[in-house]
C-alpha positions as CSV (number, residue, x, y, z in Angstrom):
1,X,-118.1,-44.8,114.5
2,X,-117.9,-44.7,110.6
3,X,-119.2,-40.6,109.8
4,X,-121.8,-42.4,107.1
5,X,-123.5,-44.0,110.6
6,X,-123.5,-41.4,112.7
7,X,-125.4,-39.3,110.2
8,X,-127.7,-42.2,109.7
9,X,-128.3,-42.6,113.5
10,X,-128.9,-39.0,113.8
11,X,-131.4,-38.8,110.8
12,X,-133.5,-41.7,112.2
13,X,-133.6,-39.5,115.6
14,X,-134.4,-36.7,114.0
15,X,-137.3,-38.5,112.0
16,X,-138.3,-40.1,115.3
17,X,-138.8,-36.3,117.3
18,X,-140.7,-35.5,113.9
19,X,-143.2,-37.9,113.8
20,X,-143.3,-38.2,117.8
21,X,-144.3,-34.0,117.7
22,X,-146.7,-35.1,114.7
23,X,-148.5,-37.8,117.1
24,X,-148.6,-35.1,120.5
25,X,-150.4,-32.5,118.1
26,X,-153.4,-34.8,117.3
27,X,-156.2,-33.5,119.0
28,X,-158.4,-36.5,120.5
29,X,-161.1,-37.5,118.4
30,X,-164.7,-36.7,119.4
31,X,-167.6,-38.7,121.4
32,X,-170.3,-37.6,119.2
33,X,-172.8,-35.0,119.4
34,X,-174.6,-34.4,122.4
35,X,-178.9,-33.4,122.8
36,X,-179.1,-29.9,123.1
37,X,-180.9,-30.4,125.9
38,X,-177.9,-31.4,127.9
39,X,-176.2,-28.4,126.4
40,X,-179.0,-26.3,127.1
41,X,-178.6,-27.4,130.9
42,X,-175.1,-26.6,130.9
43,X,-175.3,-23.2,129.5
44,X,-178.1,-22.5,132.5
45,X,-175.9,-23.9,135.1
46,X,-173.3,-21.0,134.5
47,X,-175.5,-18.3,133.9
48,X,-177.1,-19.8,137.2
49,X,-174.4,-20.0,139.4
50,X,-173.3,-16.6,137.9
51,X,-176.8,-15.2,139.6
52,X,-176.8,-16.5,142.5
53,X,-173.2,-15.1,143.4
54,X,-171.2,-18.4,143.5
55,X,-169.2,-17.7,140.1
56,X,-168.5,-14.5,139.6
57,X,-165.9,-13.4,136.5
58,X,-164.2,-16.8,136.2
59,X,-164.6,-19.8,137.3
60,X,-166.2,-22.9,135.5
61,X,-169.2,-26.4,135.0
62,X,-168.6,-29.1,133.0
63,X,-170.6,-32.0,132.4
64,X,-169.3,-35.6,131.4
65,X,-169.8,-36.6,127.9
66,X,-173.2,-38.7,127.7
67,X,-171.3,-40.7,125.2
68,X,-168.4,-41.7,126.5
69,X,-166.9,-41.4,130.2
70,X,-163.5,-40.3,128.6
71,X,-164.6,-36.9,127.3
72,X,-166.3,-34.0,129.4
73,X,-167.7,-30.8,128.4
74,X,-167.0,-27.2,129.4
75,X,-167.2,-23.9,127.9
76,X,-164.2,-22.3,126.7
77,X,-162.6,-19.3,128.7
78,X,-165.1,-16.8,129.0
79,X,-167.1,-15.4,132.0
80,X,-169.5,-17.6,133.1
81,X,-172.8,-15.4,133.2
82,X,-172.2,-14.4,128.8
83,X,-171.9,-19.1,128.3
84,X,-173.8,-19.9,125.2
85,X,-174.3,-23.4,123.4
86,X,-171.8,-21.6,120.5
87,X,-168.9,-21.9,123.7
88,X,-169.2,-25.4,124.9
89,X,-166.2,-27.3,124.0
90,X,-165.1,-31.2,124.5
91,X,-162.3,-32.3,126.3
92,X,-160.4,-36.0,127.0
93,X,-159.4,-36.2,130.6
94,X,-156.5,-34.7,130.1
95,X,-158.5,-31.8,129.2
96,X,-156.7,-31.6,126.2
97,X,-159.4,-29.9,123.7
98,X,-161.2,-32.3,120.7
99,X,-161.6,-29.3,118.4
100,X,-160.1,-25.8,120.1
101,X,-160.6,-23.6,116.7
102,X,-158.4,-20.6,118.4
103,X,-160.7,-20.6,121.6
104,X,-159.1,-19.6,125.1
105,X,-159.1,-22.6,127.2
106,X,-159.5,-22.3,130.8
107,X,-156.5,-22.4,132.5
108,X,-157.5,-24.7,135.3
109,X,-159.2,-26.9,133.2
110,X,-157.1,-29.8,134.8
111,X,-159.7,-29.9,137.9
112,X,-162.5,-31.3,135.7
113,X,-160.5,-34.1,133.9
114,X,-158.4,-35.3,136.8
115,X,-161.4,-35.9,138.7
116,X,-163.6,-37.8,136.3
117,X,-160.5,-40.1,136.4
118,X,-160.9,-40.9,140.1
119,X,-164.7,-40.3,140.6
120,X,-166.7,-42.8,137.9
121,X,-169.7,-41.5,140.2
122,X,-169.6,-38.1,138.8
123,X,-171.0,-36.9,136.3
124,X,-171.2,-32.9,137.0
125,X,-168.1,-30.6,138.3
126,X,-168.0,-27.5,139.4
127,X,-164.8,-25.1,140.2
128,X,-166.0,-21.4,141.8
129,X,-164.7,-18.4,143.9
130,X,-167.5,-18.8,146.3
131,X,-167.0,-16.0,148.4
132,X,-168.3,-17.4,151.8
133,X,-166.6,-20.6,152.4
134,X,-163.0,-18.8,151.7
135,X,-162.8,-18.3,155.6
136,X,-163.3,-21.7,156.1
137,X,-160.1,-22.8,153.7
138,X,-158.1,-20.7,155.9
139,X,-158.7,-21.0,158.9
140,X,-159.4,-24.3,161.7
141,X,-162.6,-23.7,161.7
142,X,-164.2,-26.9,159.2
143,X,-167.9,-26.7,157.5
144,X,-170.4,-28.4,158.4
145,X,-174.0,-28.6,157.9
146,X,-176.1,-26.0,159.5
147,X,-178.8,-25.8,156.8
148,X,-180.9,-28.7,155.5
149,X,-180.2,-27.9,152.1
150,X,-176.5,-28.5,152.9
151,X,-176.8,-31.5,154.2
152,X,-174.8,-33.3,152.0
153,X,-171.7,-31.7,153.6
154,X,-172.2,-33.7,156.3
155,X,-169.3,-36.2,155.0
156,X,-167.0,-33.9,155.6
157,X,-165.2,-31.1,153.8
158,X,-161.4,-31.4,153.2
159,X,-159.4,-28.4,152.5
160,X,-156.7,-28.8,149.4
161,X,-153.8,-27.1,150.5
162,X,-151.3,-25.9,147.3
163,X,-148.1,-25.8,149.4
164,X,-148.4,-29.7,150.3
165,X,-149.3,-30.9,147.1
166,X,-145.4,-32.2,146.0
167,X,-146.0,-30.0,142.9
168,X,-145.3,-26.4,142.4
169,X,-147.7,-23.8,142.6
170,X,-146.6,-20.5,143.8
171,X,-149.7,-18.8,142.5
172,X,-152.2,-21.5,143.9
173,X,-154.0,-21.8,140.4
174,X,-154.7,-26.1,139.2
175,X,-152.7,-25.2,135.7
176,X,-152.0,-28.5,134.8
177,X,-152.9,-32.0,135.4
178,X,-150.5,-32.8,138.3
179,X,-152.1,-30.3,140.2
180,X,-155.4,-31.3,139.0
181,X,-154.8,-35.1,140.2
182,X,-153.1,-33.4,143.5
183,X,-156.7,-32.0,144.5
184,X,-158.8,-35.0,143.1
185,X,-157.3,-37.0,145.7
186,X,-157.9,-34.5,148.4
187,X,-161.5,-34.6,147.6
188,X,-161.7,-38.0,147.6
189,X,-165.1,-39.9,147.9
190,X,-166.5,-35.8,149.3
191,X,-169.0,-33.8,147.5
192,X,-167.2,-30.9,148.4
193,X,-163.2,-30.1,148.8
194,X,-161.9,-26.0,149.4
195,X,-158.9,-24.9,147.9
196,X,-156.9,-22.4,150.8
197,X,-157.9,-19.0,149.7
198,X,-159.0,-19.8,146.7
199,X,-162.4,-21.3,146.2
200,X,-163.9,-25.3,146.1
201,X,-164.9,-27.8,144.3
202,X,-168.1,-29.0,144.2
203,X,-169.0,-32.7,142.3
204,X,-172.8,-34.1,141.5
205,X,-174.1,-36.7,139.7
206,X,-175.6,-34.7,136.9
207,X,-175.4,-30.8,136.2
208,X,-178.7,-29.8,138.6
209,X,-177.5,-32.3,141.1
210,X,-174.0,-30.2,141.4
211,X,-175.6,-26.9,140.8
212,X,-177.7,-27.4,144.2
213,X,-174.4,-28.0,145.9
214,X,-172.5,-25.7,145.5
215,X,-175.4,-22.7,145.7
216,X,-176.6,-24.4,149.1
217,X,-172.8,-24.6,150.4
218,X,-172.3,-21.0,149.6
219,X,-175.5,-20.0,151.7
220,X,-174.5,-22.6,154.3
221,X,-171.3,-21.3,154.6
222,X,-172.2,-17.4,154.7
223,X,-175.4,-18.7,157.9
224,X,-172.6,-20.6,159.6
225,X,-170.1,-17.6,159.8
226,X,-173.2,-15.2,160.9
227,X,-174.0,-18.4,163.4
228,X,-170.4,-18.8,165.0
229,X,-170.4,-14.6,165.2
230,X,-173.7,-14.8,167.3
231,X,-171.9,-16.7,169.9
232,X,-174.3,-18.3,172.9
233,X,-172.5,-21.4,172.8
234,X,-172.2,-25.1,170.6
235,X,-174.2,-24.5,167.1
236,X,-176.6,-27.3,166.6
237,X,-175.0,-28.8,163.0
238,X,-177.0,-31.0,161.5
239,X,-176.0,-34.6,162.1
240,X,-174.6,-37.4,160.5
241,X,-177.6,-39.3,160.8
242,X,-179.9,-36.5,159.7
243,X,-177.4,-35.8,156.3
244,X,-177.8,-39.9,155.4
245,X,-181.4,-39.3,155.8
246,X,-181.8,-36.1,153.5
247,X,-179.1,-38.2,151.3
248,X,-182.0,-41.1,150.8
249,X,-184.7,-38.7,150.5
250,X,-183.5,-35.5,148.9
251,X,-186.9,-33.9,148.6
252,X,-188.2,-32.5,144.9
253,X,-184.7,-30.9,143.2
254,X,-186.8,-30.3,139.9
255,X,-188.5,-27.6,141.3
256,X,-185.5,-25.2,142.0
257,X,-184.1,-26.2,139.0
258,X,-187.0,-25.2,137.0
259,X,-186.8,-21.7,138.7
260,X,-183.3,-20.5,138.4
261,X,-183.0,-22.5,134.8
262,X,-186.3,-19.9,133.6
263,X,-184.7,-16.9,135.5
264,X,-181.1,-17.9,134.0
265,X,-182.5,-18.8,130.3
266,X,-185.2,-15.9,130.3
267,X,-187.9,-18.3,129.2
């Protein structure tokens, strides 16, 4: 090849790289802004969850953007009980951040934005350490419904396990988007998935709708350990045709929100 060429070919690669890097570094543009009363429900949700012992240092709500189905909302790394409006962030599903400013991202980030790609139903997600339901992701023994505020689980509960997933993950943390999709399609159409010794998932169609969830699968999981402990034969789970019915008739879910959002918000 003629030297003159060769350097030509190698400048236009070069150039290409450049301006390829240029394009990955754009951050995605923004949806808009968003009522602060959405923002304002979102804040509560973690310092919520964060109460009533289902998030403790980590772990993490987002909401999908009002505006448009491609962005969601979540605060930046930070424990969940000190979330203000000032920490709330926008991502594309990617969860690649619209304006990151410095911030810490969360590292598991990926759960949120691989499962509004799958689930155009949801509209809330929540990832959390929930201590109670860890037994269950280890062990045979599924959840199921005890309580009637748990209902909802009576779809079924699918544990996520890392070492099956076809991507590695030797520490069991969803740090990128592989991952992310891996567990989305373990959850599936479920309201509710458990990661093996780790935590769950817990999906709504808004932010009080997902809050609910995962607080009343935490308490159902801590009665049906205490149940199964008891012994004196087959537990009494609620039944499928009982969970449809609470599904069509959920009872009044603005009251409980009002009370933990004025106990969370101090107001």
């Amino acid at each position: 090849m003629n030297p003159s060429m060769s350097i030509a070919a190698t400048s236009v690669m070069v150039l290409s790289i450049a301006v390829g890097s240029a394009f990955a570094q754009i951050p995605p543009s923004t949806a808009g802004s968003v009522d602060p009363a959405l923002i304002e429900d979102l804040v509560a949700a973690n310092r919520i969850l964060s109460q009533q012992g289902v998030l403790d240092h980590s772990g993490h709500v987002s909401i999908r953007h009002p505006a448009n189905p491609n962005r969601y909302l979540m605060a930046r790394s930070l424990s969940p009980a000190l979330v203000t409006a000032e920490d709330i962030m926008e991502f594309d599903l990617d969860s690649n951040p619209v304006d990151q400013r410095g911030r810490r991202l969360a590292l598991e980030r990926f759960i949120h934005g691989e499962t509004y790609k799958v689930r155009q139903d949801v509209n809330a997600v929540i990832h959390s350490h929930s201590p109670s339901v860890i037994p269950f992701s280890v062990t045979s023994v599924p959840l199921r419904p005890i309580i009637l505020g748990a209902a909802f689980l009576w779809t079924g509960v699918p544990v996520f396990e890392t070492r099956n997933a076809g991507v590695p993950a030797a520490d069991m943390l969803i740090r990128n988007r592989d991952l992310g999709k891996a567990l989305a399609n373990s959850l599936g159409d479920k309201r509710v998935a458990l990661l093996r010794g780790h935590g769950n998932v817990v999906v709504g169609s808004n932010v009080q709708n997902a809050v609910r969830r995962a607080v009343d699968t935490e308490t159902n999981a801590r009665l049906l350990i205490i149940a199964i402990g008891l012994g004196g034969g087959p537990i009494n789970y609620i039944s499928a045709e009982e969970g449809a019915a609470r599904d069509r008739d959920p009872g009044i879910p603005a009251r409980v929100w009002e009370l933990w959002k004025r106990k969370a918000l101090g107001n």
